[in-house]
C-alpha positions in Angstrom: -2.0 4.1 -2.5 1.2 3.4 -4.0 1.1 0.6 -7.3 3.9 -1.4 -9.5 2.3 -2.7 -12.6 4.3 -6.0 -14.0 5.7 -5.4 -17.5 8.3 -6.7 -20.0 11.0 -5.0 -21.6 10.7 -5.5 -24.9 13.7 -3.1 -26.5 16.1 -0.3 -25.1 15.5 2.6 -26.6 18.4 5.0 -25.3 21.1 2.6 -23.0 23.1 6.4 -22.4 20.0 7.2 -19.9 18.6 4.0 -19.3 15.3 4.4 -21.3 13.6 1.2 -22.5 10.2 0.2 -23.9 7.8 -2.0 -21.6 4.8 -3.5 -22.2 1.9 -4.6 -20.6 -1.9 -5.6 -21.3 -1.0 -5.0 -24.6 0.4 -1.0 -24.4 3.3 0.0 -24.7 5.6 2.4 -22.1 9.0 4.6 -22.5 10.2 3.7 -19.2 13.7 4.2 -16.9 15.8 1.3 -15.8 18.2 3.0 -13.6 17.2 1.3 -10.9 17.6 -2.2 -12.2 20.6 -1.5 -14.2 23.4 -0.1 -13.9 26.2 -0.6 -16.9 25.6 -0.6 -21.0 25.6 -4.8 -20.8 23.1 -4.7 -18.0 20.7 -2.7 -19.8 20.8 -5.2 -23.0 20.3 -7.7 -20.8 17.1 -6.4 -19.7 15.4 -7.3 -22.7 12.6 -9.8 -22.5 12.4 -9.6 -18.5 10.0 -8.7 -16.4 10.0 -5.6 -14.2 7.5 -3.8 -11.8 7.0 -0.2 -12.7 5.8 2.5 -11.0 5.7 6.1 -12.3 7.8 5.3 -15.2 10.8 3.6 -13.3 11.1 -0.2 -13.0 12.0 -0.7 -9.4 12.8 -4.4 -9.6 13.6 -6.8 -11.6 10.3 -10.0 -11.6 10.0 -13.5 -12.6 7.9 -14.0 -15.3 5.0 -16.3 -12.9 4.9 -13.4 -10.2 4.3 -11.1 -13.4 1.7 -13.4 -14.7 -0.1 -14.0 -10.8 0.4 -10.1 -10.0 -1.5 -9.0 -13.9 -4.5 -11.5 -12.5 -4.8 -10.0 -10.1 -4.9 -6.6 -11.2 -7.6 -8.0 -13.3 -9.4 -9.4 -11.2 -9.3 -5.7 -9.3 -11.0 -4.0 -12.6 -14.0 -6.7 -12.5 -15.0 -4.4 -9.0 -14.4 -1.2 -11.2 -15.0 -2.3 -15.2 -14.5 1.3 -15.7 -10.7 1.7 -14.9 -8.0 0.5 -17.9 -4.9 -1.6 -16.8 -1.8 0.0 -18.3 
């Protein structure tokens, strides 16, 4: 099963190869915007967005109420497992 966890960009940390800092349930990811952004400008840009990532690559950019109904569910998810973290 394949799964995109909702986070925000919260700072670019290298724009040269699309590297930027996400965050979600309260940790913090180095992650690739290559696929969401393709110039310098557009990379800035990308701060304080939401994106879905999946194995370290945001694959699309979110608004920030799909981010906020997707996280509740993925919440909801870990009541079934209490076990499993959500990062």
């Amino acid at each position: 099963m394949c799964l995109a966890v909702p986070a925000q960009i919260v700072e670019i940390v290298d724009a040269e190869y699309r590297l930027a800092k996400a965050q979600t349930g309260g940790v913090s990811r180095t992650v690739n915007v290559m696929c969401v952004a393709s110039t310098d400008e557009e990379v800035d840009d990308l701060v304080g967005k939401w994106v879905l990532i999946h194995v370290g690559f945001a694959m699309n950019v979110i608004d920030e109420q799909d981010a906020a109904t997707t996280l509740e569910l993925l919440t909801d998810l870990l009541k079934y497992n209490p076990d499993e973290e959500l990062v």
